[in-house]
C-alpha positions as CSV (number, residue, x, y, z in Angstrom):
1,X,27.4,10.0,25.4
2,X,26.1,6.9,23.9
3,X,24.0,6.5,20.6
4,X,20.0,5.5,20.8
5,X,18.5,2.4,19.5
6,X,14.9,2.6,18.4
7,X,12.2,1.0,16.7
8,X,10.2,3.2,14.4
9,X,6.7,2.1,12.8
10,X,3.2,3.3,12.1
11,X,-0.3,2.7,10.5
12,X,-0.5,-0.5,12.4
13,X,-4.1,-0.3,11.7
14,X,-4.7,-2.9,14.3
15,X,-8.1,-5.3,13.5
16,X,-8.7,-3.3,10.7
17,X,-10.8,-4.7,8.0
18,X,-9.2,-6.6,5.1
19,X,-10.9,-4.9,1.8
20,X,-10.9,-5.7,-1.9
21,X,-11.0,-9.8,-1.6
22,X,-13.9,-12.7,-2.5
23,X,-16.3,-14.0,-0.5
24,X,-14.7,-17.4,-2.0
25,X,-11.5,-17.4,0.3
26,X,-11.5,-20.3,2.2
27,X,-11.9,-19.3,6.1
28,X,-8.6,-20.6,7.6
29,X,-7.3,-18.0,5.2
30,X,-10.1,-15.6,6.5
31,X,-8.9,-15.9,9.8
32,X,-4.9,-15.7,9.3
33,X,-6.5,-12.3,7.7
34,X,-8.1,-11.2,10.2
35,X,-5.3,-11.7,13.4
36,X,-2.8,-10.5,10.6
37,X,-2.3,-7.2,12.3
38,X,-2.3,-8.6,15.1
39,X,0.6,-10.7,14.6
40,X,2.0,-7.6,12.7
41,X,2.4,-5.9,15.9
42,X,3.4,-8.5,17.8
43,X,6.5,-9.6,15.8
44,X,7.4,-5.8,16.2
45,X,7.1,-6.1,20.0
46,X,9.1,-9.2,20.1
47,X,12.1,-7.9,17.4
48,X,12.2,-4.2,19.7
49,X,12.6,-7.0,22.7
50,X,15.4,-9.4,20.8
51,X,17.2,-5.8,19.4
52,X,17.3,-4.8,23.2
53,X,16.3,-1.1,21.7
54,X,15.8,1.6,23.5
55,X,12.4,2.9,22.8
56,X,9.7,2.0,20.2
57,X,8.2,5.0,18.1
58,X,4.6,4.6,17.0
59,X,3.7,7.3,14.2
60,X,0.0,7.4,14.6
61,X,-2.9,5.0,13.1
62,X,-2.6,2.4,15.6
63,X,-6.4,1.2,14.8
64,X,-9.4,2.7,13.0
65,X,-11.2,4.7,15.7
66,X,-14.5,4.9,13.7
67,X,-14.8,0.2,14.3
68,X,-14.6,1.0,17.9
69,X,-12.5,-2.2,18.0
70,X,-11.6,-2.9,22.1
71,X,-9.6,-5.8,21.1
72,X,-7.5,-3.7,19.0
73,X,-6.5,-1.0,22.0
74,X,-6.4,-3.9,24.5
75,X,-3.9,-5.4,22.3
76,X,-1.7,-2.8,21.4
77,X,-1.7,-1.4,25.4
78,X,-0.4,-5.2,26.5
79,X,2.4,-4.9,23.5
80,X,3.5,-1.9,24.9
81,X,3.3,-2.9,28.9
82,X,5.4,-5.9,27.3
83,X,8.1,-3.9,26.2
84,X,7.9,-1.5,29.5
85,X,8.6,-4.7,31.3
86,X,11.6,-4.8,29.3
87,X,12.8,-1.4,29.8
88,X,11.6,-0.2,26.5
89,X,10.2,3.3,26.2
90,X,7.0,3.6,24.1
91,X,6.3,7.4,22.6
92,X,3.2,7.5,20.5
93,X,1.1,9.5,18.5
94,X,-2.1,9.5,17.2
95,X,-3.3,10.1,13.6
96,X,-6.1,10.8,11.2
97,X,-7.9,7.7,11.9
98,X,-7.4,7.5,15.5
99,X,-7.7,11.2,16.9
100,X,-8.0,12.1,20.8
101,X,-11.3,13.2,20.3
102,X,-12.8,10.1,18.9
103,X,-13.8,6.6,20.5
104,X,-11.3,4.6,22.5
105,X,-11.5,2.6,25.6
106,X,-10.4,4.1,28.9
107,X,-7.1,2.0,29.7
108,X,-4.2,2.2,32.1
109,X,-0.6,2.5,30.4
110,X,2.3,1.4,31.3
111,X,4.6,3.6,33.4
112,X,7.6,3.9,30.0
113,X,4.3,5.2,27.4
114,X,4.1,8.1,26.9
115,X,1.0,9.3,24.7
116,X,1.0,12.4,23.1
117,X,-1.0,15.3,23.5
118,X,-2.8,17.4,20.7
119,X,-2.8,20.8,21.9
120,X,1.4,21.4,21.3
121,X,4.7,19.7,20.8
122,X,5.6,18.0,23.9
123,X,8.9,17.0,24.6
124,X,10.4,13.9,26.4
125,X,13.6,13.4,27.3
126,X,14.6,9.6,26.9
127,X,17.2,8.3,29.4
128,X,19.6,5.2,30.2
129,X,21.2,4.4,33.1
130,X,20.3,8.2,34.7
131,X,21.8,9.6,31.3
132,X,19.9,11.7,28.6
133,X,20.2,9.9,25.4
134,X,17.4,11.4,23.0
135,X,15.0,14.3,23.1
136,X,11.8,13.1,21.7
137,X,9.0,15.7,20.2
138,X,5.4,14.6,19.3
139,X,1.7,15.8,18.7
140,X,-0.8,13.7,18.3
141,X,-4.2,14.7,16.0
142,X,-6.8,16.1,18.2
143,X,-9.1,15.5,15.6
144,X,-9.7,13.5,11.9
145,X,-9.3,16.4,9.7
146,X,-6.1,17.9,10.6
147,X,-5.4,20.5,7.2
148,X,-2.8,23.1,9.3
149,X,0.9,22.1,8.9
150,X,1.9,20.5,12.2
151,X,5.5,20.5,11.6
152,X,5.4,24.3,12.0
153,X,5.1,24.2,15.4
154,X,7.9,21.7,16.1
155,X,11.3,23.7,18.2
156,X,14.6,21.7,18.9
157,X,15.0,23.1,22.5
158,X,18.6,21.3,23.7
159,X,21.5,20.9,20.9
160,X,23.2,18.8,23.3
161,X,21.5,15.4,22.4
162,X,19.9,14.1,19.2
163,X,16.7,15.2,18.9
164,X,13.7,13.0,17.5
165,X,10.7,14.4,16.2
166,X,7.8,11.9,15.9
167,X,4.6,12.9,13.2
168,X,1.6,12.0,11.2
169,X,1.8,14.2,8.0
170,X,1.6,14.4,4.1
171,X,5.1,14.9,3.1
172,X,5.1,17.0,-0.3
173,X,1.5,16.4,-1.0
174,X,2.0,12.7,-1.9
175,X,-1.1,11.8,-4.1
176,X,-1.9,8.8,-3.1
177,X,-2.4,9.7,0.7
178,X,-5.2,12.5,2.4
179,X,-3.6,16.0,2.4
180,X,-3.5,15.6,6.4
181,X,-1.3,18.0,8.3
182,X,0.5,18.7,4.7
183,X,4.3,19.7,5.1
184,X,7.2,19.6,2.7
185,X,11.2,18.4,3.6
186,X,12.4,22.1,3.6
187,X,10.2,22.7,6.4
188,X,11.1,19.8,8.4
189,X,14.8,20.6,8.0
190,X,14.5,23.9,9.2
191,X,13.2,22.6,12.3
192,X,17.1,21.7,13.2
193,X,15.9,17.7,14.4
194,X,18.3,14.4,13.8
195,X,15.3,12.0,12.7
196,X,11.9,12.7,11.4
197,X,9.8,9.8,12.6
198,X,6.7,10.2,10.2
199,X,3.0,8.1,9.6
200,X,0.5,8.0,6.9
201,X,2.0,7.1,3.7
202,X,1.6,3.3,3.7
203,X,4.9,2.8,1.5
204,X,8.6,3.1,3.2
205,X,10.1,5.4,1.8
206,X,13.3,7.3,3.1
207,X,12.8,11.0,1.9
208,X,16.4,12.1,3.2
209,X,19.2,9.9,4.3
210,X,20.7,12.8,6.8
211,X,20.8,16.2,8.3
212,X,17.7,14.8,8.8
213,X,16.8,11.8,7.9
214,X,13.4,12.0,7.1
215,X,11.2,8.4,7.1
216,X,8.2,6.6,6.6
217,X,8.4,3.0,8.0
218,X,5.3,2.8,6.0
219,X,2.3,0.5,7.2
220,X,3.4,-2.6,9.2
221,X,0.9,-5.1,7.3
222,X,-0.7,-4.6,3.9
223,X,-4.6,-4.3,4.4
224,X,-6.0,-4.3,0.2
225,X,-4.4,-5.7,-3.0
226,X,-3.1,-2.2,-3.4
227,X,-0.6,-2.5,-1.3
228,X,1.5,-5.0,-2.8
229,X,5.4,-5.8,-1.5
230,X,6.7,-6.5,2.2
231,X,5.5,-4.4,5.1
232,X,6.9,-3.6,8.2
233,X,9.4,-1.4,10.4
234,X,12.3,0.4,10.6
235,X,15.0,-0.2,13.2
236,X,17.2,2.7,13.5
237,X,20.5,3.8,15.2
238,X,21.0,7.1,15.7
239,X,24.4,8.4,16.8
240,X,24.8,11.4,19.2
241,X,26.4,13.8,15.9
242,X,23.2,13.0,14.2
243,X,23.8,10.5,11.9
244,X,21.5,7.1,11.3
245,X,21.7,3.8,10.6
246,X,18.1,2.8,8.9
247,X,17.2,-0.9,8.8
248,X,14.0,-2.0,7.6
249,X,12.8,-5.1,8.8
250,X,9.4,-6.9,7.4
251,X,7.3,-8.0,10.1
252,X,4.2,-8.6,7.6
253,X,2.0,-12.4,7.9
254,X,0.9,-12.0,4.1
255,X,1.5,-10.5,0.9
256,X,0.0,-9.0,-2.1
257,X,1.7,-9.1,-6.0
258,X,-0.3,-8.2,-8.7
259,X,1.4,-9.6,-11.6
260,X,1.1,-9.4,-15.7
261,X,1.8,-12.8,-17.6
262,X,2.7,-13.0,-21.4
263,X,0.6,-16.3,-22.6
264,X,1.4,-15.5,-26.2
265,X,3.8,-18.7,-26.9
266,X,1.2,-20.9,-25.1
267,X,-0.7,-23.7,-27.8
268,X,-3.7,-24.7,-25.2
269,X,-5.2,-24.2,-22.4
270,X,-2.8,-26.4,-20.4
271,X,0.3,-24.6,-21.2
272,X,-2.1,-21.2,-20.0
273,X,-2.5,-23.0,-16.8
274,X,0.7,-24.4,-15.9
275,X,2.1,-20.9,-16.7
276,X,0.0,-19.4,-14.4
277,X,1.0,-22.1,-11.4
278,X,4.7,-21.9,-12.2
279,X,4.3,-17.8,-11.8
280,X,2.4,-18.4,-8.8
281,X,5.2,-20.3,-7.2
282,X,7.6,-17.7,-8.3
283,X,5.6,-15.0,-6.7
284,X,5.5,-17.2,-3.0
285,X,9.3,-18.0,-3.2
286,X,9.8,-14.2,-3.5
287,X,7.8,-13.7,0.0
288,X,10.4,-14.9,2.7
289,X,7.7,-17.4,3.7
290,X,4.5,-14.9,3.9
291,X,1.5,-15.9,3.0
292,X,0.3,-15.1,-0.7
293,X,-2.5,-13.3,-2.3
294,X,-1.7,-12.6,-6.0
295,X,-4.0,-11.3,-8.8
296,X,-2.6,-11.9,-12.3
297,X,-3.7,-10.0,-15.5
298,X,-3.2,-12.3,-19.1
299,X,-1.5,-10.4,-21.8
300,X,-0.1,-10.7,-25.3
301,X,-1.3,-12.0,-28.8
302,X,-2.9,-15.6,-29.0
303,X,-4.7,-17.7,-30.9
304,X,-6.1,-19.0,-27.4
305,X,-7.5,-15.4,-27.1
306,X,-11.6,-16.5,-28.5
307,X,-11.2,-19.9,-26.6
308,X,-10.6,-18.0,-23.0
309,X,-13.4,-15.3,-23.5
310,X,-16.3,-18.2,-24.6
311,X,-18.3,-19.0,-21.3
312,X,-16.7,-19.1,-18.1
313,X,-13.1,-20.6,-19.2
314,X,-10.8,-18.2,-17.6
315,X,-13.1,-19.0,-14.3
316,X,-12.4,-22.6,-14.3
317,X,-8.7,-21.9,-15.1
318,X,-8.8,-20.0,-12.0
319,X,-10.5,-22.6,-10.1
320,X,-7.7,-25.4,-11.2
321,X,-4.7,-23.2,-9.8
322,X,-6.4,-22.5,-6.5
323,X,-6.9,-26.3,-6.3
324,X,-3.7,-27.1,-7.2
325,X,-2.2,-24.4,-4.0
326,X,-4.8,-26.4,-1.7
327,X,-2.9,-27.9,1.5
328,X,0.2,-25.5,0.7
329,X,1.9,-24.2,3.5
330,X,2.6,-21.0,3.0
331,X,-0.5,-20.9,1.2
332,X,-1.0,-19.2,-2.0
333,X,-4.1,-17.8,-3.1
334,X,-5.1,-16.7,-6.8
335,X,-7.4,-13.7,-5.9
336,X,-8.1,-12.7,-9.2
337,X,-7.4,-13.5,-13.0
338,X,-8.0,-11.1,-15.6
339,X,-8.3,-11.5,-19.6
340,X,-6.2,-9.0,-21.3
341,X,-4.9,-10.9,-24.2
342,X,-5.9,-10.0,-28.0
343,X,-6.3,-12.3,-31.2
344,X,-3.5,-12.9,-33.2
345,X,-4.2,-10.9,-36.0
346,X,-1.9,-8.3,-37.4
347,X,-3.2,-5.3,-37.6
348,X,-1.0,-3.5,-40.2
349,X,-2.0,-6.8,-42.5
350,X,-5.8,-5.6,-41.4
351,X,-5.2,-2.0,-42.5
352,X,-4.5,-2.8,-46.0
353,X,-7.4,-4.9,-46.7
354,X,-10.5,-3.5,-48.9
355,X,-13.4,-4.4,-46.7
356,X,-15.2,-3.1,-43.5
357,X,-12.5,-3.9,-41.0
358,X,-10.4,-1.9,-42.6
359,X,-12.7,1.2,-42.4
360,X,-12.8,0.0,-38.3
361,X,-9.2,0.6,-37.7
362,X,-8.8,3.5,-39.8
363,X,-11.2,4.9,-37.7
364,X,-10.1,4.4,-34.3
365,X,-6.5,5.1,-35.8
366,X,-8.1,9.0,-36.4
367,X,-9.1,8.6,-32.7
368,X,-5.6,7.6,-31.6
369,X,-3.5,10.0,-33.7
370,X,-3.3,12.9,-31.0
371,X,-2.7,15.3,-33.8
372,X,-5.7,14.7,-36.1
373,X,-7.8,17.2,-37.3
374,X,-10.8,15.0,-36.4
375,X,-10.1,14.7,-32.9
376,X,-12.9,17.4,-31.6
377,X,-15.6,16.1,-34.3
378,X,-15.2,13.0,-33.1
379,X,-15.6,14.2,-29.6
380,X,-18.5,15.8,-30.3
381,X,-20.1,12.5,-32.4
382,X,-19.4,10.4,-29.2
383,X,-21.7,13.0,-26.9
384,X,-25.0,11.7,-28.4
385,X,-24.8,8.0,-27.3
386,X,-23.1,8.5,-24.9
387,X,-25.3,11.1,-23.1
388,X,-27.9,8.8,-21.7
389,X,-26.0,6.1,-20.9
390,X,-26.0,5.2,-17.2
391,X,-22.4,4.8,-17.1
392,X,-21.5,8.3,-18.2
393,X,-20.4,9.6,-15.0
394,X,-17.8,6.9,-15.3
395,X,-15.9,8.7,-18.0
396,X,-16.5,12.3,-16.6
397,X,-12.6,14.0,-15.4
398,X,-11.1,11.4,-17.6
399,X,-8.0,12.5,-19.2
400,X,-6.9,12.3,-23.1
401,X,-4.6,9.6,-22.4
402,X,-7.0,7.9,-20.1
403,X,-9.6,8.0,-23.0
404,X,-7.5,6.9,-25.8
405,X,-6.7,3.9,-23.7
406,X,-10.4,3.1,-23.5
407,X,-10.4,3.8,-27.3
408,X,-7.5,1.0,-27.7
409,X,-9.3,-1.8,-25.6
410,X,-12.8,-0.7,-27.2
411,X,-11.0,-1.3,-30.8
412,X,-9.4,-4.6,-30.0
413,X,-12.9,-5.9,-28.0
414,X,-14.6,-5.1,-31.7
415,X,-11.9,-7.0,-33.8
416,X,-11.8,-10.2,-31.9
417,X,-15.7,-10.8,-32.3
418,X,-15.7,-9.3,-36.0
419,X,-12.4,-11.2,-36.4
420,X,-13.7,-14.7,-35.0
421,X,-17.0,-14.8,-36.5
422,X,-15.7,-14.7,-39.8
């Protein structure tokens, strides 16, 4: 019996909208944007075909039901008649966004697709050349809000061939993800399977490397500045003891970096900016020839620090890079720049002097010092005018740490004006 070759993604999240970016992007890059899943999912239909696989694995999310985007299903229906032509078997799934029970086109598959149902497990058996190679078990969502553990319901039927269980679930209650269909890895290796082809965490991430392997490809094209680093698939080989061989193969258009950039040994504005371009660069020759969209935040101690606040300087610094990137191929676009840097002043030097200053930092250093005495009075000062302020539900279910941060930034805002205007 001979191993099985297979190409597992999910969240393709076909047409879906791009969110998080300026209206300022030039439209050439508004339209790589938009056919960027697109090409996503076709560089994943044309690597299963050049890998000579033997089945792709979708984990749910191919599109966003709730655009009722036809392009997007027509699309993803010819990538997988594609790789039927081929010989490639195509077992999907759907997930949270794309449940049975909302929109989608009425479309004829291919004869080797195989769309799961959302009433039970079903289970396929995968063949080549008249031979059972794989077992394949899937459910799809039958609806958006799926909260009961799906994985419970999964049974490995034959031990006699490796067994592949496809799913769109919340693996240990992952924070950063909708609760949906929430499991943990003890459950899933009870459930005696070889591979755990998961959806819905938009990060790969390989949660066990055997007896199972458990996997999310994670999403196969970033969508928001969020979801920064290379996106793409997971081509796997999975022998008939059990064992895996897990590839992941980037088959994103574009990338995001968000980046922090020390400025502190820079004398003017110049060095700021050329800085700024030769990070830039750095970022795009780190992207295998994607596309780049990078936001960078300015940090450190400067005596630049009053110059870049007055008016809109750090705008027209931002302005020069992108016209520096203009005509680049890839192209490299500076999304956002952020001001983080302080004045150069030292603050223990500030702490001994007799004046009002002074009596500023020794007063946010109460706030700061966890352990003070005057931690609640000073609480309790802050209620007043803050109470009807219409950015008060802003700071409601912030944590300690989250608030001293505020306190931090709020301190160093107050020196640089009191600081500079002397």
């Amino acid at each position: 019996m001979r191993e099985v070759r297979f190409i597992h993604c999910a969240d393709l999240h076909i047409a879906s909208p791009f969110k998080g970016l300026s209206e300022e992007m030039p439209q050439e890059f508004k339209d790589i944007l938009r056919q960027s899943t697109f090409r996503s999912f076709g560089n994943i239909v044309e690597l299963a075909i050049k890998k000579a696989v033997d089945c792709i694995l979708v984990s749910g999310d191919i599109y966003d039901a709730a655009d009722k985007n036809l392009q997007a299903q027509i699309r993803f229906r010819d990538g997988l008649r594609e790789l039927s032509d081929a010989g490639i078997h195509g077992y999907v799934i759907h997930g949270n966004h794309d449940p049975l029970d909302s929109w989608s086109a009425t479309l004829k598959w291919a004869d080797k697709v195989k769309i799961f149902g959302g009433d039970k497990v079903e289970r396929c058996v995968l063949e080549k050349s008249g031979q059972p190679i794989a077992q394949i078990y899937g459910i799809s969502f039958p609806k958006r809000d799926i909260n009961d553990n799906l994985a419970l319901q999964f049974e490995r039927q034959d031990d006699d061939i490796p067994a592949i269980a496809v799913l769109h679930t919340n693996v240990g209650m992952n924070t950063g993800h909708e609760p949906y269909s929430p499991a943990t890895i003890e459950e899933l290796v009870s459930k005696g399977m070889d591979y755990w082809a998961l959806g819905h965490v938009h990060k790969y991430e390989i949660l066990k490397t055997a007896n199972p392997a458990i996997v999310y490809p994670g999403n196969s094209q970033a969508r928001n500045p969020r979801e920064t680093g290379a996106k793409g698939c997971c081509l796997v080989t999975l022998y008939p003891n059990g064992d895996s061989d897990v590839e992941f193969i980037s088959t994103d258009v574009l990338r995001y970096r968000s980046d922090n950039l020390d400025i502190s040994d820079c004398s003017d504005v110049d060095d700021v900016m050329n800085l700024i371009k030769e990070r830039c660069q750095e970022i795009s020759d780190d992207m295998e020839g994607r596309h780049a969209i990078i936001r960078i935040s300015l940090t450190g101690r400067t005596d630049l620090h009053p110059e870049l606040q007055r008016g809109d300087n750090v705008r027209e610094v931002l302005t020069e890079v992108r016209e520096f990137y203009e005509g680049r191929e890839p192209w490299i676009w500076l999304e956002k720049l952020t001001l983080n840097t302080q004045g150069s002043y030292d603050l223990e030097v500030l702490r001994r002097g007799n004046e009002f200053i002074a009596d500023i930092i020794a007063l946010f250093d109460e706030l700061e010092n966890e352990e003070s005495d005057h931690w609640t009075e000073i609480q309790e000062v802050l209620k007043a005018p803050f109470a009807t302020w219409q950015g008060q539900r802003y700071l409601e279910g912030l944590g300690k740490e989250e608030l001293l941060a505020l306190a931090t930034e709020s301190r160093n805002w107050l020196l640089d004006r009191l600081i500079t205007s002397k």
